[in-house]
SEVO-283625 format. One record per residue: residue number from 1; x, y, z of N, C-alpha, C in turn. Coordinates in steps of 0.1 Angstrom, whole numbers, plus 2048, in hexadecimal, padded with zeros to 3 digits. Layout:
<nodes>
+-----+-----+-----+-----+------+------+------+-----+-----+-----+
:   k : n_u : n_v : n_w : ca_u : ca_v : ca_w : c_u : c_v : c_w :
+-----+-----+-----+-----+------+------+------+-----+-----+-----+
: NUM :   X :   Y :   Z :    X :    Y :    Z :   X :   Y :   Z :
...
+-----+-----+-----+-----+------+------+------+-----+-----+-----+
</nodes>
This chain:
<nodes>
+-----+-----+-----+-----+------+------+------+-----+-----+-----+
:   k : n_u : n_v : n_w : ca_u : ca_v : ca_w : c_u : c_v : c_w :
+-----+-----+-----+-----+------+------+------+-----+-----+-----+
:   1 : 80F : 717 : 7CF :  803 :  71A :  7D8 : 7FD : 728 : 7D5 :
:   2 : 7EF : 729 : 7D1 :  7ED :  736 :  7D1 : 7E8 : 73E : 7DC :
:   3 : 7E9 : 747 : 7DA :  7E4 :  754 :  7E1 : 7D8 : 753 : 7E9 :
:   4 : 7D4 : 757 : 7F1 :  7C7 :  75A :  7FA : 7C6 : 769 : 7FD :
:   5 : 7BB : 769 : 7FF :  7B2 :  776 :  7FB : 7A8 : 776 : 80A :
:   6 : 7A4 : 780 : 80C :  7A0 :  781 :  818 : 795 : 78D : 812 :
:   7 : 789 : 78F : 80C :  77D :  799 :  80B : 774 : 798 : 812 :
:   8 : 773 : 7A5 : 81B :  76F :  7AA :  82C : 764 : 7B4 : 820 :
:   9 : 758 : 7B4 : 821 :  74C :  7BA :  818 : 73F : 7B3 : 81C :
:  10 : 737 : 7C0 : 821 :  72A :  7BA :  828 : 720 : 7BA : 819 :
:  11 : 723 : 7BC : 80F :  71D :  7BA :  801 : 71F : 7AE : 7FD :
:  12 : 717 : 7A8 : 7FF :  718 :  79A :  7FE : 71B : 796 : 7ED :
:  13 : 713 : 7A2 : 7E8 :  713 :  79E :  7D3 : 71E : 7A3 : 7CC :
:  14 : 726 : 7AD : 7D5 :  733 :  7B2 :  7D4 : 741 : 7AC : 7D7 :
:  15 : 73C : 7A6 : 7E5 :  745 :  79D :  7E6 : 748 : 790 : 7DE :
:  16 : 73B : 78A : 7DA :  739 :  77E :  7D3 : 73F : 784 : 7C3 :
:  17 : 742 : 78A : 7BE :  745 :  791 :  7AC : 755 : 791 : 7B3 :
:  18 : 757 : 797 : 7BA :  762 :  79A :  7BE : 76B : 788 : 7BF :
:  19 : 769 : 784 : 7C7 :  76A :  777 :  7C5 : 76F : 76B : 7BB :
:  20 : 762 : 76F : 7B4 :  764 :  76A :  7A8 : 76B : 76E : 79E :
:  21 : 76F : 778 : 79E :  77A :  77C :  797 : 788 : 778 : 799 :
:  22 : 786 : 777 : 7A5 :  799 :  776 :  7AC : 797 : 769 : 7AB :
:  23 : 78E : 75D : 7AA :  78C :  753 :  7AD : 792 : 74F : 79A :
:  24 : 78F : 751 : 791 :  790 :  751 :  782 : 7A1 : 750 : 780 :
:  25 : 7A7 : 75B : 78A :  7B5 :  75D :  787 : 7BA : 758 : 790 :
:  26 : 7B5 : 749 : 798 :  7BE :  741 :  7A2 : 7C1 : 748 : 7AF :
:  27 : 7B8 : 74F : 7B3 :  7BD :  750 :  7C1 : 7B0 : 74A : 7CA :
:  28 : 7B9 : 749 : 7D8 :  7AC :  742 :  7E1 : 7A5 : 74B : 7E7 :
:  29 : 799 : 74A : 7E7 :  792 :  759 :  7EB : 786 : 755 : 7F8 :
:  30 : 785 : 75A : 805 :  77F :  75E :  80F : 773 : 767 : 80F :
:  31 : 766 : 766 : 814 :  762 :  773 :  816 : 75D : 776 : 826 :
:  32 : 761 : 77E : 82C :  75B :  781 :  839 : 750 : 78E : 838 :
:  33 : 745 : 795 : 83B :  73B :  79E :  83A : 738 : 7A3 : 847 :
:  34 : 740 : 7A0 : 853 :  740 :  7A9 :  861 : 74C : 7AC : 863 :
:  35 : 74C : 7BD : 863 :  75A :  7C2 :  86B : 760 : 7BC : 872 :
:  36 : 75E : 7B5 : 881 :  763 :  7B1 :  886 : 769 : 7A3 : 886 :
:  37 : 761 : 798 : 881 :  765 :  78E :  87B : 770 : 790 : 86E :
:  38 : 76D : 795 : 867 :  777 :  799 :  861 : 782 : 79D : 863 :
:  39 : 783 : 7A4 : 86E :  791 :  7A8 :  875 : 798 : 79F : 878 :
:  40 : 792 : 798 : 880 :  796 :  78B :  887 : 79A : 77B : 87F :
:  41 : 795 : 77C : 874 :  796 :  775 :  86B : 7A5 : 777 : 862 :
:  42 : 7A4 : 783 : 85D :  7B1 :  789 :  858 : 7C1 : 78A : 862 :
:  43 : 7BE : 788 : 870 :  7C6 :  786 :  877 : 7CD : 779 : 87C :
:  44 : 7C4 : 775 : 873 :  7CC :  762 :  874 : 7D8 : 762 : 86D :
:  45 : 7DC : 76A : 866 :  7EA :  76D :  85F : 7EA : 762 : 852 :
:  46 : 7E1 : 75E : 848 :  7E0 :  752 :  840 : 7DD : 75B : 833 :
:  47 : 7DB : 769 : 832 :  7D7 :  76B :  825 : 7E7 : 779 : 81A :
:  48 : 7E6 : 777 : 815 :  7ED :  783 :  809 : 7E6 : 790 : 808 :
:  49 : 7D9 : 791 : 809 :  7D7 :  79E :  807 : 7C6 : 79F : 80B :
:  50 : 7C3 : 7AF : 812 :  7B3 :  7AB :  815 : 7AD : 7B9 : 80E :
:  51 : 7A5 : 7B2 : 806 :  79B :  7BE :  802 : 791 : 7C1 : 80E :
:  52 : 78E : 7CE : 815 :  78B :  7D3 :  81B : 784 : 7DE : 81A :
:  53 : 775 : 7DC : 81C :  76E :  7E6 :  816 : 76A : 7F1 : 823 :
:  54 : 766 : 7FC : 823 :  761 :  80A :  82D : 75C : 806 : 836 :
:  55 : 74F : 805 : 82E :  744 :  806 :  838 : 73B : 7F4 : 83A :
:  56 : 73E : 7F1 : 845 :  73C :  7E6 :  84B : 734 : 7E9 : 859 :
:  57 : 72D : 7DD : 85E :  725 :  7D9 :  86A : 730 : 7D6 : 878 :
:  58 : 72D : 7DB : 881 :  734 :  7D9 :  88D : 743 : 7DD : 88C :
:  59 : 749 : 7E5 : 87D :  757 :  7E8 :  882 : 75E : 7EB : 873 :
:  60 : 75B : 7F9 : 875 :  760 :  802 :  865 : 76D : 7FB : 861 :
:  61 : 771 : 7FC : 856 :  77D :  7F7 :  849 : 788 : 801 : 850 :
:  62 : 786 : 80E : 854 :  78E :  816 :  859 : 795 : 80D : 867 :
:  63 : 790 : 80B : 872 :  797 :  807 :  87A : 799 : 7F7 : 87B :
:  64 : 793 : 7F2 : 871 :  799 :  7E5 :  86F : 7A5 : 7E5 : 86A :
:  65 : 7A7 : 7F1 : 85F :  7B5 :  7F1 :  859 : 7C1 : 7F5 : 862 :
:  66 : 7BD : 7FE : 86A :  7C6 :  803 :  873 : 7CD : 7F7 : 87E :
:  67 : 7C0 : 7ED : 881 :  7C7 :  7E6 :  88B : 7D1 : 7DC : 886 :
:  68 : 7C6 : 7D4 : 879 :  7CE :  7CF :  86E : 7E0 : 7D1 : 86F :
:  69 : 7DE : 7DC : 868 :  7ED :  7E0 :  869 : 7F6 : 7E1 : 874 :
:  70 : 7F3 : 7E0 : 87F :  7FA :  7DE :  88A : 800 : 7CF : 88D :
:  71 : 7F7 : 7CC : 885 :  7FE :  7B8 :  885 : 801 : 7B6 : 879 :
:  72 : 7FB : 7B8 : 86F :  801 :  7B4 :  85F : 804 : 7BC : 854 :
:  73 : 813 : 7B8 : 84F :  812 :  7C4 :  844 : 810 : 7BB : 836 :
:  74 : 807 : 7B5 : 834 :  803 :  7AE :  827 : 7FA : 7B9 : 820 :
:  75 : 7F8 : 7BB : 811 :  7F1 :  7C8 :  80A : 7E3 : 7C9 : 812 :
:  76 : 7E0 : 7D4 : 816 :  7D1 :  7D5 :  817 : 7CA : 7DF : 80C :
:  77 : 7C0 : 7DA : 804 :  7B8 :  7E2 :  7FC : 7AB : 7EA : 800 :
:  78 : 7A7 : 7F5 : 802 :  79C :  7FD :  808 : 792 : 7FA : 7FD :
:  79 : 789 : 7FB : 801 :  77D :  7F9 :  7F6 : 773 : 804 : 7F9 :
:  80 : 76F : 80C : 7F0 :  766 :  817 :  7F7 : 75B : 818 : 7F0 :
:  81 : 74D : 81E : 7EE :  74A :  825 :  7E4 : 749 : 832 : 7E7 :
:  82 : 74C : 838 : 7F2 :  751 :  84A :  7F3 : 75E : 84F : 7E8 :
:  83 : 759 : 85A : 7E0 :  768 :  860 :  7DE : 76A : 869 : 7DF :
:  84 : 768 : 86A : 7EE :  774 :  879 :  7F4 : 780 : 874 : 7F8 :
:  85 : 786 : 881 : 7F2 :  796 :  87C :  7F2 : 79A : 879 : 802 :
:  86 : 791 : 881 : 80A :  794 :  880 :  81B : 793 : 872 : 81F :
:  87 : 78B : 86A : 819 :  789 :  859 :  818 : 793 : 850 : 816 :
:  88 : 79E : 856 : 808 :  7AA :  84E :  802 : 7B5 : 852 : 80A :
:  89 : 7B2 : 85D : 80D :  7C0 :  862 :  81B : 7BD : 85E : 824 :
:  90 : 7B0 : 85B : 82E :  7B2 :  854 :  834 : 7B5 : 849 : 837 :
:  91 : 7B3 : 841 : 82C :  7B6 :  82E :  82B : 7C0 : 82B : 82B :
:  92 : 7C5 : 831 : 822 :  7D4 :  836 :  81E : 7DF : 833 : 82B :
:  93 : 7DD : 83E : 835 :  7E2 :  844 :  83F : 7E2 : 83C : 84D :
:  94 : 7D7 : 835 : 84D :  7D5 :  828 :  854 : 7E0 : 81C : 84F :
:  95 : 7E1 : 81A : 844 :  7F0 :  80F :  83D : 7E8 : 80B : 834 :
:  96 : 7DB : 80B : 82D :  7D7 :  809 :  822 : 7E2 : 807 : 816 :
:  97 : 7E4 : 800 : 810 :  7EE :  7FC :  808 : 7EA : 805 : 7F5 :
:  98 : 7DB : 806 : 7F4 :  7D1 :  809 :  7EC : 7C4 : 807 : 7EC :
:  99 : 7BC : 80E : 7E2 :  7AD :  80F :  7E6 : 7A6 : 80F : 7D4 :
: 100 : 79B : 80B : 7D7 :  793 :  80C :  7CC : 786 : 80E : 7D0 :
: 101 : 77C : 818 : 7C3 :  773 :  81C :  7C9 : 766 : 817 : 7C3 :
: 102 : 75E : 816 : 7C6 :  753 :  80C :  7C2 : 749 : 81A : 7BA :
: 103 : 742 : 816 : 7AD :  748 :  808 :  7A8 : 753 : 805 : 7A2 :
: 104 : 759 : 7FB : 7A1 :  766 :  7F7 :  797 : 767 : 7EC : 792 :
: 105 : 76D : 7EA : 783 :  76A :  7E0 :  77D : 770 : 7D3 : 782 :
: 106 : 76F : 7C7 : 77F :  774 :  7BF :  786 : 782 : 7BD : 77B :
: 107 : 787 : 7C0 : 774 :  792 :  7C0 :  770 : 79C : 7C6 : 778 :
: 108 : 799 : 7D5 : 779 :  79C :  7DF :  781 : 79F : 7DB : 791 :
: 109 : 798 : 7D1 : 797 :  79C :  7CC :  7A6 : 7A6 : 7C2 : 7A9 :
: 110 : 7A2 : 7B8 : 798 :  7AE :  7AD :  796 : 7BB : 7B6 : 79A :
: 111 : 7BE : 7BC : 78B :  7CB :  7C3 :  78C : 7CD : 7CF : 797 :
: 112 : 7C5 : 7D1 : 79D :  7CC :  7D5 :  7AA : 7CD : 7CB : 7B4 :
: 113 : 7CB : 7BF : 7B8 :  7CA :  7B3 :  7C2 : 7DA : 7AE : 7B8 :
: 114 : 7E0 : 7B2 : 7B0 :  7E2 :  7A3 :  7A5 : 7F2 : 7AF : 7AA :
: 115 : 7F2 : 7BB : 7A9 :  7FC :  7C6 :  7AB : 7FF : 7CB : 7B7 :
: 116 : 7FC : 7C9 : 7C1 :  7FC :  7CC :  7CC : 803 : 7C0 : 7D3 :
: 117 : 7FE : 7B3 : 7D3 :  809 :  7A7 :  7D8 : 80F : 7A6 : 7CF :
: 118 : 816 : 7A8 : 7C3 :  81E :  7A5 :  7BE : 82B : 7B3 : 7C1 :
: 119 : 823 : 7B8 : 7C5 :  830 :  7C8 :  7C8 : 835 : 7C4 : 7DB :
: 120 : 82C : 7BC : 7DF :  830 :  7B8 :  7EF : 83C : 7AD : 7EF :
: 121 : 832 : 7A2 : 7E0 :  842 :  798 :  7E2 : 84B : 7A0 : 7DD :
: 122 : 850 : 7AB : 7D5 :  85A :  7B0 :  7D1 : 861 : 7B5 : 7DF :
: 123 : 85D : 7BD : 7E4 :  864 :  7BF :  7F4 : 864 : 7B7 : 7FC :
: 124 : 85C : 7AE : 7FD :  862 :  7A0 :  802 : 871 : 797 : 7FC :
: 125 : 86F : 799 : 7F3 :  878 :  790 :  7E9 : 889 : 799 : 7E3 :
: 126 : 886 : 7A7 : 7EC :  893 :  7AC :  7E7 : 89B : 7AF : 7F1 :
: 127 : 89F : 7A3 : 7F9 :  8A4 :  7A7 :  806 : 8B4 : 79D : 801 :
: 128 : 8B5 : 79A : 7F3 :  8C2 :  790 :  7EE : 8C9 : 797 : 7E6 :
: 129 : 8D3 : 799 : 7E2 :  8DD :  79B :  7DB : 8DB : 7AD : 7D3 :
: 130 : 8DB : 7B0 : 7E0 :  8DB :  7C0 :  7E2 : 8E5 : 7C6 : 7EC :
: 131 : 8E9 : 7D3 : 7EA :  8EF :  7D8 :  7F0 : 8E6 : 7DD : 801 :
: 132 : 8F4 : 7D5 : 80C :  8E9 :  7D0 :  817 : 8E1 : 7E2 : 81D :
: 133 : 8ED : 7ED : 81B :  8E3 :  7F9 :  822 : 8EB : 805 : 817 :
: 134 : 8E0 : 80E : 81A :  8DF :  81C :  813 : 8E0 : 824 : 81E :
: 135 : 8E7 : 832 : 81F :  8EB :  839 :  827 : 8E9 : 847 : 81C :
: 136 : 8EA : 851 : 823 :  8E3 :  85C :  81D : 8E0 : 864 : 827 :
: 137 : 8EB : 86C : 82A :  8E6 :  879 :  836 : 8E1 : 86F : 841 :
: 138 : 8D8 : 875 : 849 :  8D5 :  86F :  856 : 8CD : 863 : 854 :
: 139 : 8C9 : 85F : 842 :  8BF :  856 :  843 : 8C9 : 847 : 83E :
: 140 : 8C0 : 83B : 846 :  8CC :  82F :  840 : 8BF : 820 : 842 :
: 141 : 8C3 : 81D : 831 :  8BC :  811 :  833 : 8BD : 806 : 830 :
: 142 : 8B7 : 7FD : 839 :  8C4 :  7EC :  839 : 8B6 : 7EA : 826 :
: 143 : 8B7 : 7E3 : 81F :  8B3 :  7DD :  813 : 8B3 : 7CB : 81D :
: 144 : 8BB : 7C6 : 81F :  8B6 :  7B7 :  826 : 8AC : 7B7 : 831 :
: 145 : 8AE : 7BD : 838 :  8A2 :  7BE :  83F : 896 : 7C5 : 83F :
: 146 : 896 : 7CC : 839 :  88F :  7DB :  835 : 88C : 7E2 : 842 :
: 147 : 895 : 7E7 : 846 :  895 :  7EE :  853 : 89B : 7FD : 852 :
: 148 : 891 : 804 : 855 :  898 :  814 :  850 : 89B : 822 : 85D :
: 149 : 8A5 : 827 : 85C :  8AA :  830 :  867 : 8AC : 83D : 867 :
: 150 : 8A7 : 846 : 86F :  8AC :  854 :  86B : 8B4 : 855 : 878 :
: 151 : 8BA : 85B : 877 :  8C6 :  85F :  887 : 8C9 : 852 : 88F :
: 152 : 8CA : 84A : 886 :  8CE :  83F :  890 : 8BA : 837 : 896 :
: 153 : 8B1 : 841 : 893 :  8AD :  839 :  89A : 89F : 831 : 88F :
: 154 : 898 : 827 : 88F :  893 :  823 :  888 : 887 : 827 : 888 :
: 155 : 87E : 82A : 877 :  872 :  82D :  875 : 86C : 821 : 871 :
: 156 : 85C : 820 : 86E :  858 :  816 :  868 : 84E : 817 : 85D :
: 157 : 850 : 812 : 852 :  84C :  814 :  842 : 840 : 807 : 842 :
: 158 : 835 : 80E : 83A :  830 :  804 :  83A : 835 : 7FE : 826 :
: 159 : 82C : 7F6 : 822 :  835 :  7EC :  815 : 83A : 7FA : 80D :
: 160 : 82A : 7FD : 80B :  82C :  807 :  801 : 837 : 813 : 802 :
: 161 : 834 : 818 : 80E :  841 :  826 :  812 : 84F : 81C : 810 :
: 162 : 850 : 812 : 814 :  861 :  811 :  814 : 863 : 80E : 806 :
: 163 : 85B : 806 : 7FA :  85D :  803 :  7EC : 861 : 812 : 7EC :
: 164 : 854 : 81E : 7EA :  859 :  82B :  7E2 : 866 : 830 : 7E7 :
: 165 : 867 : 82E : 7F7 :  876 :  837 :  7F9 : 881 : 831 : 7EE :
: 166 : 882 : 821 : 7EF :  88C :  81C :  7EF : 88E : 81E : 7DF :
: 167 : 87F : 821 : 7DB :  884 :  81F :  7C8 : 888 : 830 : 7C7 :
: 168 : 886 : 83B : 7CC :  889 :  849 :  7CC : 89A : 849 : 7CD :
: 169 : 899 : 845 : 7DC :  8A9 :  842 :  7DE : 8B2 : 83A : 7D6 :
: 170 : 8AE : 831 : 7CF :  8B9 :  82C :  7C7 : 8B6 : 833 : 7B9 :
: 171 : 8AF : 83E : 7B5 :  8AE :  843 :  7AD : 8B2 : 851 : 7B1 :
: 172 : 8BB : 852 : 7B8 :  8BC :  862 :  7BF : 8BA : 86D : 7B1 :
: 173 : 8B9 : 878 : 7B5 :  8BB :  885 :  7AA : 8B4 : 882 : 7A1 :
: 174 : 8AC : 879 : 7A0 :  8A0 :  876 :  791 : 896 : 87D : 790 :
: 175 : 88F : 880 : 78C :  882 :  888 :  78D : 878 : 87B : 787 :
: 176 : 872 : 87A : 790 :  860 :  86F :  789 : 853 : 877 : 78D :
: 177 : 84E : 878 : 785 :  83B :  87C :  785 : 836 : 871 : 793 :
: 178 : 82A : 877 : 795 :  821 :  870 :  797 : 81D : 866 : 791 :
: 179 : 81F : 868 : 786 :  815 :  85A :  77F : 824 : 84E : 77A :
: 180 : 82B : 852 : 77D :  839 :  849 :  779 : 83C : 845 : 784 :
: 181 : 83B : 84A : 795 :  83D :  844 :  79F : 82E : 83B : 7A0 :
: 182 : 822 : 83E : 79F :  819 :  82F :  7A2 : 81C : 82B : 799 :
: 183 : 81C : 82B : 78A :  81F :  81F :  781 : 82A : 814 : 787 :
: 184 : 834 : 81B : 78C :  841 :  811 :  78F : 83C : 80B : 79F :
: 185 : 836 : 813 : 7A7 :  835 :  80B :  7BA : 82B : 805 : 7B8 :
: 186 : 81C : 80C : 7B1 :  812 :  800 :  7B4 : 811 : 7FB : 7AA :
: 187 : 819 : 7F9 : 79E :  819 :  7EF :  799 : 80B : 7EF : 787 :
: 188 : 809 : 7F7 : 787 :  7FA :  7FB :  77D : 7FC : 809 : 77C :
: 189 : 7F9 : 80A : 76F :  7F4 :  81A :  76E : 7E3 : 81B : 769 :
: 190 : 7DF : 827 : 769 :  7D1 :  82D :  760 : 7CA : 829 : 76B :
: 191 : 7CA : 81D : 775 :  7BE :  81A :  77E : 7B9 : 820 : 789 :
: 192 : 7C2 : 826 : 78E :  7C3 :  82E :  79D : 7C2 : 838 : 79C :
: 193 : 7C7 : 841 : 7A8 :  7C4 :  84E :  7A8 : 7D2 : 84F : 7AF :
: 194 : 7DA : 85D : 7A2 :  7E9 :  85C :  7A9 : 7EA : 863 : 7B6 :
: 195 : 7E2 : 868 : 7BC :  7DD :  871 :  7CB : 7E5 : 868 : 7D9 :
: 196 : 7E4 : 856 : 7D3 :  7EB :  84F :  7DD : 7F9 : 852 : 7D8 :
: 197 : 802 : 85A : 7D4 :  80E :  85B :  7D2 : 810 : 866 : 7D9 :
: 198 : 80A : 873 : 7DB :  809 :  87E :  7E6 : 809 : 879 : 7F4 :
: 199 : 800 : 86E : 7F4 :  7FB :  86C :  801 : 808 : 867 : 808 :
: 200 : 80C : 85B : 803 :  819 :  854 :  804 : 827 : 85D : 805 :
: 201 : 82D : 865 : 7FD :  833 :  872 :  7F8 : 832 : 874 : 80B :
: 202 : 82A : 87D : 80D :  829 :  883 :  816 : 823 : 87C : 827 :
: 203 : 821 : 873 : 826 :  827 :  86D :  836 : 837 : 862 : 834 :
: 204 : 83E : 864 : 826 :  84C :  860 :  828 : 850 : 86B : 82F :
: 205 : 84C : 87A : 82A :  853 :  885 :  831 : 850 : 886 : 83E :
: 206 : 846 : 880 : 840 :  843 :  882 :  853 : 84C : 877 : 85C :
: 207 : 852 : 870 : 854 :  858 :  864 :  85A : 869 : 865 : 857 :
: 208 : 869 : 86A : 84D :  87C :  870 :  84B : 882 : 87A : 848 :
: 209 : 87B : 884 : 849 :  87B :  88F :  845 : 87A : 898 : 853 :
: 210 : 886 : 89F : 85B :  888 :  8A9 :  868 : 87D : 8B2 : 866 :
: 211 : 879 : 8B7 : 85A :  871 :  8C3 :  857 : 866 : 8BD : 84D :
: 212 : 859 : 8B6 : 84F :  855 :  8B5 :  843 : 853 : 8C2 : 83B :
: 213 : 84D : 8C9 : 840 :  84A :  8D8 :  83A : 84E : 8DA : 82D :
: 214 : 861 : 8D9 : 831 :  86C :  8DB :  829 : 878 : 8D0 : 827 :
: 215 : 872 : 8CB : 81C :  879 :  8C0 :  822 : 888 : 8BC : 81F :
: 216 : 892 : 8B3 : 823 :  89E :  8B4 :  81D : 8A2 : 8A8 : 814 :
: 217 : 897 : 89B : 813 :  89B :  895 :  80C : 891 : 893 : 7FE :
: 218 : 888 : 891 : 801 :  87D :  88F :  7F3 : 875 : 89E : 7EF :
: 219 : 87B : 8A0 : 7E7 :  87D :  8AF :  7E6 : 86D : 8B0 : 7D6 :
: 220 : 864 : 8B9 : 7D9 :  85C :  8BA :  7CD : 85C : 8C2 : 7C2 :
: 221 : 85B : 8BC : 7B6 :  866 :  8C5 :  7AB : 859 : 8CB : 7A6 :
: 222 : 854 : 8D7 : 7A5 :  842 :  8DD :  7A2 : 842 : 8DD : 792 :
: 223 : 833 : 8D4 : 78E :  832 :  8CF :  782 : 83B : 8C8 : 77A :
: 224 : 845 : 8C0 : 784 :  847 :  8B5 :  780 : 84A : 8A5 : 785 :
: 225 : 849 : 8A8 : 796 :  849 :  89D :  79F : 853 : 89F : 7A9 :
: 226 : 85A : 894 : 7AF :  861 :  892 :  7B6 : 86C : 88A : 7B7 :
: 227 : 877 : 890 : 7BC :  884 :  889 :  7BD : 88B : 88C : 7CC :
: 228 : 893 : 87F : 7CC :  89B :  87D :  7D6 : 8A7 : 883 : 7D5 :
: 229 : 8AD : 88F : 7DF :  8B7 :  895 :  7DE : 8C3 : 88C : 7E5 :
: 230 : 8CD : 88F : 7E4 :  8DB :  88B :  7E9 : 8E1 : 896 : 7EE :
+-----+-----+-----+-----+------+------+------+-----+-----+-----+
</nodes>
């Protein structure tokens, strides 16, 4: 069965290329062009991943994503043509999964639509023949359920934050770049902008981390990345 696609874009010529592309590599593709229908549409719970563009009629990409994510954690992709970085942190920060910024090639959208559910069934799909929890100072996390705890009491990760913790953590004391942690979580390198690896980085520390400021577990190694301490 393939995939469904869900593109929320009041560009009707944008959405239609867009389309057609995903359409070439087998997936089933939707287009909705009102915020709010689109919201609403995406909440029927039927699709894998929604490209999701800014600026829309009757109900910004921003708070569609936010609500979005209160019901579904399937990938969401931001679609912009702004590039301020205050734009990609915001999307981001809302549970945006990733973002691309207009214009972009349609190769470039494939392989981020084509890398983004394929990194979701990976955390979907690794809840078997794993060691069932990781413990580590105050932090502890079940791998079958993907359920994660600091002091006993539980936080909540969206795909992306719990992939990076969990691949840091079983990599403890390693040092990786930026460009070696997106190559390995989202799945592509050269296309993005590694900025979503800061952004990410730093609301895990707002969520397991006593001190983000200072933090005690994902510690930043200057001019050469980040590692998970023990």
């Amino acid at each position: 069965m393939s995939e469904s696609i869900l593109i929320i874009e009041d560009d009707i010529s944008i959405a239609e290329i867009e389309r057609d592309y995903l359409e070439i590599k087998g997936f089933n593709v939707e287009i909705e062009n009102d915020g709010i229908r689109g919201m609403n549409k995406a909440m029927e719970g039927k699709y894998s991943l929604i490209l999701l563009d800014v600026m829309l009629p009757n109900m910004d990409g921003f708070n569609i994503c936010r609500k979005l994510r209160e019901e579904l954690d399937i990938p969401i992709i931001m679609v912009t043509a702004k590039k301020e970085d205050i734009d990609k942190i915001r999307g981001l920060g809302l549970g945006a999964d990733d973002y691309v910024v207009k214009p972009f090639s349609p190769g470039e959208l494939v392989a981020r639509v084509e890398a983004n559910i394929g990194a979701y069934r990976r955390i979907k799909g690794s809840s078997t023949n794993v060691k069932p929890e990781i413990t580590i100072g105050t932090l502890r996390i079940n791998q079958r359920s993907h359920r994660v705890f600091v002091n006993n009491k539980e936080i909540f990760l969206k795909n992306r934050e719990y992939e990076l913790l969990l691949f840091l953590v079983t990599n403890a004391d390693m040092v990786f770049s930026k460009e070696a942690l997106y190559e390995k979580i989202w799945g592509y390198d050269a296309l993005g902008d590694i900025a979503t690896v800061a952004v990410h980085i730093n609301r895990l520390r707002e969520k397991i981390e006593e001190d983000s400021a200072n933090p005690r577990y994902i510690e930043t190694v200057w001019g050469a990345g980040y590692r998970f301490r023990v």
